[in-house]
C-alpha positions as CSV (number, residue, x, y, z in Angstrom):
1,X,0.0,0.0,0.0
2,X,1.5,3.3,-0.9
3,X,0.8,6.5,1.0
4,X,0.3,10.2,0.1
5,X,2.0,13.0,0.9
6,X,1.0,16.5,-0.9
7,X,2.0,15.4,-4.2
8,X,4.2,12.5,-3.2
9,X,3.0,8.6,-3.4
10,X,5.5,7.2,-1.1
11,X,5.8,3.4,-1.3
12,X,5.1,2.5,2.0
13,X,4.7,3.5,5.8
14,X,5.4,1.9,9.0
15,X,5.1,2.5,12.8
16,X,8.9,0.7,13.9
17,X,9.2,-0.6,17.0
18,X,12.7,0.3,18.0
19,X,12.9,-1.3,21.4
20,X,12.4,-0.4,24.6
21,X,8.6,0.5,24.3
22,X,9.3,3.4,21.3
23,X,8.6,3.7,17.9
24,X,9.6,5.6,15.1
25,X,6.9,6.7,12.1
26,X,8.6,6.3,9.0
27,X,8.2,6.2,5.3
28,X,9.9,3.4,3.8
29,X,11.9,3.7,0.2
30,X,12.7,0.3,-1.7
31,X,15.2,0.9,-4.4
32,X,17.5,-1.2,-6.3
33,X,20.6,-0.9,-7.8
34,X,19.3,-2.6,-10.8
35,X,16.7,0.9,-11.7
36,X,19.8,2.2,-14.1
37,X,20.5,5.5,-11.3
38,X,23.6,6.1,-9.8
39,X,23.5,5.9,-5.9
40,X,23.9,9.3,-5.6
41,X,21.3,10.2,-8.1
42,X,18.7,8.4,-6.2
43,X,19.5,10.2,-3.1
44,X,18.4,13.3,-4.5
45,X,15.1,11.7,-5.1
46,X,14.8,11.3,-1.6
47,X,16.4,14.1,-0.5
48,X,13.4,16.1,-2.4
49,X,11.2,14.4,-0.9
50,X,12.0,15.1,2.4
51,X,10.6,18.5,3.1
52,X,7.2,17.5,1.9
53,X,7.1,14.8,5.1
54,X,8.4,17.1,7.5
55,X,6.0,19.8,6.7
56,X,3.1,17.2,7.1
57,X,4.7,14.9,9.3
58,X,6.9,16.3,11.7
59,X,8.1,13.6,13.9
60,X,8.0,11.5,10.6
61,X,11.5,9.2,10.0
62,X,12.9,8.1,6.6
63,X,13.9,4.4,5.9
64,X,15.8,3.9,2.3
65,X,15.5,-0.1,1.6
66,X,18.5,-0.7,-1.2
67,X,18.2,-4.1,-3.2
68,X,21.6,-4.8,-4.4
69,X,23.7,-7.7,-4.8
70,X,26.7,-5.7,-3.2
71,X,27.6,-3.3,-0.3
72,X,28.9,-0.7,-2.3
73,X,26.0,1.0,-3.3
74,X,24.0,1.1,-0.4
75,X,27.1,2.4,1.9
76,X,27.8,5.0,-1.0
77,X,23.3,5.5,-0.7
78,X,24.1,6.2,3.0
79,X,27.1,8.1,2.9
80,X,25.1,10.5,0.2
81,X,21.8,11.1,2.5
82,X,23.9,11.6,6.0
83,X,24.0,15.2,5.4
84,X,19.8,15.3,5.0
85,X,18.6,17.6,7.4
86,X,15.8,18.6,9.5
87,X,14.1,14.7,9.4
88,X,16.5,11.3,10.2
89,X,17.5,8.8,7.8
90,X,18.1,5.3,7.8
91,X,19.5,2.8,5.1
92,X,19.7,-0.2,5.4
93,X,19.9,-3.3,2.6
94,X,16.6,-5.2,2.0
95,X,15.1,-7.4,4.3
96,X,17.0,-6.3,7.0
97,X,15.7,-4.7,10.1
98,X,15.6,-1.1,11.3
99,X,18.0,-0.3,14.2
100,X,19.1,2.7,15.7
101,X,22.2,2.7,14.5
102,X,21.0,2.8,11.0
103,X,20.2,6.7,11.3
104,X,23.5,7.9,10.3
105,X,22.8,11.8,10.3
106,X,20.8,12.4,13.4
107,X,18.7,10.6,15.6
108,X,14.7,10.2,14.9
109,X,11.7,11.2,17.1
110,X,10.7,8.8,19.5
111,X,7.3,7.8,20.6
112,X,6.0,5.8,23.2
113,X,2.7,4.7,20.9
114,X,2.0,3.9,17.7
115,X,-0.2,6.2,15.5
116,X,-2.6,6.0,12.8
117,X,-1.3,6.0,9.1
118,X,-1.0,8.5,6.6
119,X,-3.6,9.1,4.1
120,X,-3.7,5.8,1.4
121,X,-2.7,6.3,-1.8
122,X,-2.8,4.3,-5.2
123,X,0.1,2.1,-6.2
124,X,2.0,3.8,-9.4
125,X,2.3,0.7,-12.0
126,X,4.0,1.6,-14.9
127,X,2.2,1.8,-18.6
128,X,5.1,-0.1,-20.2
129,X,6.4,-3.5,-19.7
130,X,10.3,-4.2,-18.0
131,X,12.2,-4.1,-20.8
132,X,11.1,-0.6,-22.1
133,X,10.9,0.9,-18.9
134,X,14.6,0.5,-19.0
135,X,15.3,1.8,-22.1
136,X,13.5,4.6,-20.9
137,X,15.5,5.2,-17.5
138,X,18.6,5.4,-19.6
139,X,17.4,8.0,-21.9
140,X,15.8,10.4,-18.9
141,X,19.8,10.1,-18.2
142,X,21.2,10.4,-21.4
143,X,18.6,12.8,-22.7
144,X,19.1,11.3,-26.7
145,X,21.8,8.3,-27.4
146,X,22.0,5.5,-30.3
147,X,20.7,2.2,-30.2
148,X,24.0,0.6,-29.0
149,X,24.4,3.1,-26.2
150,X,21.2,2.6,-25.0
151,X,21.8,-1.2,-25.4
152,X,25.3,-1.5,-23.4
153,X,23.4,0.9,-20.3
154,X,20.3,-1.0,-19.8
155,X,22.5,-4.6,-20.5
156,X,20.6,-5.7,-23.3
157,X,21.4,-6.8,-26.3
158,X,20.8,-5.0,-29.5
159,X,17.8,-7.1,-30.7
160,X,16.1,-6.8,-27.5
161,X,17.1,-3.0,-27.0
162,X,15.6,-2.2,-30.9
163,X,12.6,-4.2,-29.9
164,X,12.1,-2.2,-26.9
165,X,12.7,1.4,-28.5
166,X,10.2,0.7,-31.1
167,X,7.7,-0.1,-28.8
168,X,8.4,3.0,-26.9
169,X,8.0,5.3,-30.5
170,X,4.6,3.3,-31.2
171,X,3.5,4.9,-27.8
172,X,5.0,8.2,-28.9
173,X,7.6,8.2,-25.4
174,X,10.5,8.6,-27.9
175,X,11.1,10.0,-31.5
176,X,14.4,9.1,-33.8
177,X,16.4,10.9,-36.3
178,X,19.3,10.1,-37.7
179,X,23.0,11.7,-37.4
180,X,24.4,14.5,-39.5
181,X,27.1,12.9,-41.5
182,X,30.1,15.4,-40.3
183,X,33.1,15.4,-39.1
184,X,33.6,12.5,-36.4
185,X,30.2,11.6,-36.7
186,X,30.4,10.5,-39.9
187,X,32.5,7.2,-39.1
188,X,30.0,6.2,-36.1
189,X,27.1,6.9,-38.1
190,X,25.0,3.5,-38.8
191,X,21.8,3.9,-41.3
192,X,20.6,0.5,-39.4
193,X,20.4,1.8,-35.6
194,X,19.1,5.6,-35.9
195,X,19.7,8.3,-32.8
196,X,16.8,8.4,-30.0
197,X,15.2,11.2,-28.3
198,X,13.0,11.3,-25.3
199,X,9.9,13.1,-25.9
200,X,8.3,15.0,-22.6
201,X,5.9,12.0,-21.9
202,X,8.3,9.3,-21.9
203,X,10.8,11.3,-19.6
204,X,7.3,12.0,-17.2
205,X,6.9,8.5,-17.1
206,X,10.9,7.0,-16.4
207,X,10.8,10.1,-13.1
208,X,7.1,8.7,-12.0
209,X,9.0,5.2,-12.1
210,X,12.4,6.3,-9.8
211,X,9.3,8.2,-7.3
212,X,9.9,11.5,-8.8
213,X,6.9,13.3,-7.8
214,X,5.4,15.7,-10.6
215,X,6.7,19.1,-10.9
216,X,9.7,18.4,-8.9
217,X,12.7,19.4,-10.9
218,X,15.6,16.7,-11.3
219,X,18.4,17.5,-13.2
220,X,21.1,16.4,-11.4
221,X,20.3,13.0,-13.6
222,X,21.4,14.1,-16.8
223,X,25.2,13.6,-17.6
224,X,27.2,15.8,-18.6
225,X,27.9,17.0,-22.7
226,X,30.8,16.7,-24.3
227,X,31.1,18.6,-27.8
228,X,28.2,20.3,-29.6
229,X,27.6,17.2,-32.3
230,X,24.9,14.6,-31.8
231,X,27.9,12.1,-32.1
232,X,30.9,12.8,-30.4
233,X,33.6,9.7,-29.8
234,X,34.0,10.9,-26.4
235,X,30.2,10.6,-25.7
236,X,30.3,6.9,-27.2
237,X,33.5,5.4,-25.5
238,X,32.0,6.1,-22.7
239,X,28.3,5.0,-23.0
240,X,29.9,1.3,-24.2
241,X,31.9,0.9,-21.2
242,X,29.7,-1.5,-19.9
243,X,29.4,-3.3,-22.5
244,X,32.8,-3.1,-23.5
245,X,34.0,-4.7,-19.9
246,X,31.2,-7.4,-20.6
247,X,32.8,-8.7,-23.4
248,X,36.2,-8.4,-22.2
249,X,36.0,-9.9,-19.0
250,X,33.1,-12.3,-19.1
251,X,35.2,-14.6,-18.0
252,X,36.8,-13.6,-15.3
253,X,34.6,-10.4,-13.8
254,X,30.8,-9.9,-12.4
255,X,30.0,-7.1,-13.7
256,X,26.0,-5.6,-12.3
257,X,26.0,-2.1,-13.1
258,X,27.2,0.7,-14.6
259,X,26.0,4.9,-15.4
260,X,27.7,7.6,-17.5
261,X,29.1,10.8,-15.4
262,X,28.6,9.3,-12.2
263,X,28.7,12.6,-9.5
264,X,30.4,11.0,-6.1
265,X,29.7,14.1,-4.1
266,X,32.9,13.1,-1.5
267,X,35.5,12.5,-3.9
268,X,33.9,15.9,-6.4
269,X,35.2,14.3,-9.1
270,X,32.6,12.8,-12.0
271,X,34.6,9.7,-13.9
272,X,32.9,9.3,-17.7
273,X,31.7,6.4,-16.9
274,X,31.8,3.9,-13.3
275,X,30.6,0.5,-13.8
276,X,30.3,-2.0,-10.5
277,X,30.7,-5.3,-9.6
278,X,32.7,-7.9,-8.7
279,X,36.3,-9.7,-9.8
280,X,38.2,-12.4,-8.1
281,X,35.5,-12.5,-5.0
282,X,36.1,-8.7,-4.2
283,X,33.7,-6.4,-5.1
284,X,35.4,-3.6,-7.6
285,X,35.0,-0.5,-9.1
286,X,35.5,-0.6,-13.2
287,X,36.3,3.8,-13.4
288,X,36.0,5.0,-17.1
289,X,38.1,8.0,-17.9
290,X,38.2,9.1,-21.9
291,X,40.9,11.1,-23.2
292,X,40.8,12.7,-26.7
293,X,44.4,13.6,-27.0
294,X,43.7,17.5,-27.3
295,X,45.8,18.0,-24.2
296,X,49.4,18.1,-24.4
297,X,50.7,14.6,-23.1
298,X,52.2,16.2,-20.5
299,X,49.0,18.0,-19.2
300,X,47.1,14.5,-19.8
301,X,49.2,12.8,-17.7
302,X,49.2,15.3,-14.7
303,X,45.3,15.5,-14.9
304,X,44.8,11.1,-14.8
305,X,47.5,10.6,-12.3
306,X,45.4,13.3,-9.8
307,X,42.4,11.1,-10.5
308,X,43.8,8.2,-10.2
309,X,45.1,9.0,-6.6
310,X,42.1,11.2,-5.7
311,X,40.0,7.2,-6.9
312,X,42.0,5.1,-5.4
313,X,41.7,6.6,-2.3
314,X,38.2,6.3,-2.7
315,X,38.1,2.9,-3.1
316,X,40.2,2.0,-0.2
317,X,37.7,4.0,2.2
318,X,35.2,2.0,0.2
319,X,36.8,-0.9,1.2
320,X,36.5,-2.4,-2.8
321,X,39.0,-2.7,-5.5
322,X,39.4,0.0,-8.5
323,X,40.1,-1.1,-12.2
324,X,41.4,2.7,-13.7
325,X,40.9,2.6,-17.2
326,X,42.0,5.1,-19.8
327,X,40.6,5.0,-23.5
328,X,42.6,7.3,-25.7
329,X,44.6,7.7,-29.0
330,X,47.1,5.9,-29.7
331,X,50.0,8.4,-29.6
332,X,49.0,8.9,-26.0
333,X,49.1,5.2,-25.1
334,X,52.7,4.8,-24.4
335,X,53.2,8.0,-22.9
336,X,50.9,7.2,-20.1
337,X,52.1,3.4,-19.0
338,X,55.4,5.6,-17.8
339,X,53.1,7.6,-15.9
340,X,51.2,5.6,-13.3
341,X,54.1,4.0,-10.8
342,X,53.6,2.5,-7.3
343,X,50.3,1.1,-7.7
344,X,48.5,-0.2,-4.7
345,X,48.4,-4.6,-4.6
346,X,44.3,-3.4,-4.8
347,X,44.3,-1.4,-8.1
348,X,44.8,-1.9,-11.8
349,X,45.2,0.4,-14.7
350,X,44.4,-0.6,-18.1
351,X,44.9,2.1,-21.4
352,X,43.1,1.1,-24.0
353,X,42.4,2.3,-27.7
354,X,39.1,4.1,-27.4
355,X,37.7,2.8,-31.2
356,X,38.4,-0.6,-29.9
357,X,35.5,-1.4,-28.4
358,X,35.4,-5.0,-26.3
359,X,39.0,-5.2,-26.5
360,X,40.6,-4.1,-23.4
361,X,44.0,-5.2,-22.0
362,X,44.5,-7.8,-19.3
363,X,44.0,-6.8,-15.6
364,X,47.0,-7.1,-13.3
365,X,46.6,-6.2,-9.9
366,X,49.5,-3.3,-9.4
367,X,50.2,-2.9,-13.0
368,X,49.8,-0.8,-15.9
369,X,48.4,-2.9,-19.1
370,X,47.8,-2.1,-23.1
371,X,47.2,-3.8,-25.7
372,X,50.2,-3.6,-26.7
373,X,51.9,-5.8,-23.6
């Protein structure tokens, strides 16, 4: 049963007995890492959410529920809503219980009794089936994208992924067009698999399905634009990261998600693209930075060794493992592998060509790798 606040339909509602006689009234948030946001992104969902219950409910609590088959991304959900203010907040993983120590940014409001519900409110269920509904959470991210981007984000294949779109324009929720043939676009441009836009209903209904109340604003979902083009190289590397991992390590890593221009509000630093999951029992952290050559190789250098140390610290307060990966130019490939010494026993960097998509170099813990070794 989901519950209403002014505009909000909040998933659920409980009166939690804490212990010791007292209970705390809270709204309850189930998401998964499997609903194509970044952990962060999510938590401004919440976090907007939040002054609506405290105007209405002022004792009220929040508890975040994350499905995931990891800790990662509910300790990063956690880490991103302990600043909330003015109204507690718990996370917790699914199907756990609510403790105490679960409010990580101040404690909740107390009561000695239980009290009656919020008003009742209809279940939202979405208009379109799974697959679709994904496409669609990728493109409220991406804002337009081709097929194959579309396809390596939402972990699809490309059949499935055109089978989806389509059914998507038949409901007019997206539009196509195809690429101007110019410039860089004009070797990435495929007649086959045209370029998809998210008309204003389909992006309504991909917020409605992440809890995104209407008339709330949410733009801290859309990544970031590189070049003025509808095709950029930059924009495509690192859209197919996912993919491109996928195929290149399907063998040897379990990989679950992974989101273009991922904002990590502690480290304030956005990678092109972070992909998550899991390699040799630890969970790891597959970071995406693309490089177009246009810096000197000397400035390029300076900039991904910052990011590298400013990542890898990161992931050792994470307590995961961090696969660096650079996909350039060629002529910047060797200069780099000089570049990136001392590597902690709990990272791995990996330059790759950035046209050659599933073919990325072996990963050796404390090492740099090409192609080319």
């Amino acid at each position: 049963m989901a519950y209403s606040v002014e505009k909000l339909v909040i998933p659920n509602w409980k009166n939690v007995d804490v212990g010791g006689g007292k209970y705390t009234h809270t709204f309850i948030f189930p998401i998964s890492s499997n609903d194509l946001l970044p952990p962060g992104d999510y938590c401004n969902v919440i976090e907007r959410c939040a002054p609506a219950i405290v105007r209405n409910h002022s004792t009220a609590s929040i508890w975040v529920q994350v499905d995931s088959p990891g800790l990662w991304y509910p300790l990063e959900v956690r880490r991103a809503l302990s600043h909330v203010k003015n109204i507690a907040v718990a996370v917790t993983r699914s199907g756990s219980d609510l403790r105490i120590s679960d409010f990580s940014n101040c404690m909740p409001y107390l009561s000695n009794s239980r009290i009656s519900p919020p008003p009742f409110a209809k279940n939202w269920v979405s208009p379109v089936k799974e697959n679709p509904l994904a496409c669609l959470r990728v493109l409220a991210r991406l804002g337009q994208g081709l097929t194959k981007e579309i396809a390596s984000l939402a972990d699809f294949c490309i059949r499935t992924t055109q089978d989806a779109l389509n059914s998507l324009e038949e409901r007019k929720l997206i539009s196509h067009v195809y690429p101007s043939r110019e410039g860089d676009a004009e070797e990435l441009y495929s007649e086959t698999y045209p370029y998809w836009i998210l008309k204003r209903s389909g992006l309504q209904l991909a917020l409605r399905s992440w809890g995104v109340a209407p008339g709330v604003r949410f733009s801290s979902r859309l990544e970031e634009q590189h070049g003025e083009g509808e095709v950029t190289r930059h924009k495509i590397s690192s859209r197919l990261w996912l993919a491109s991992l996928k195929k290149s390590y399907k063998e040897l890593a379990e990989v679950w998600a992974g989101w273009t221009e991922v904002n990590i509000p502690e480290m304030r630093l956005t990678p092109d693209a972070l992909a998550w999951g899991k390699m040799e029992g630890r969970e790891t952290l597959f970071w995406c930075e693309v490089e177009s050559g246009h810096l000197s190789t000397q400035e390029t250098a300076a900039k991904l060794l910052r990011r590298l140390k400013i990542a890898s610290r990161y992931a050792n307060q994470m307590e995961v493992k961090l696969v660096f990966g650079v996909l350039t130019v060629p002529w910047v490939q060797n200069a780099l592998k000089m570049v990136f010494l001392d590597l902690d026993s709990n990272v791995a960097v990996i330059v790759g060509d950035w046209t050659e998509f599933g073919r990325l170099p072996p990963i050796r813990w404390g090492q740099v790798r090409s192609l080319e070794d």
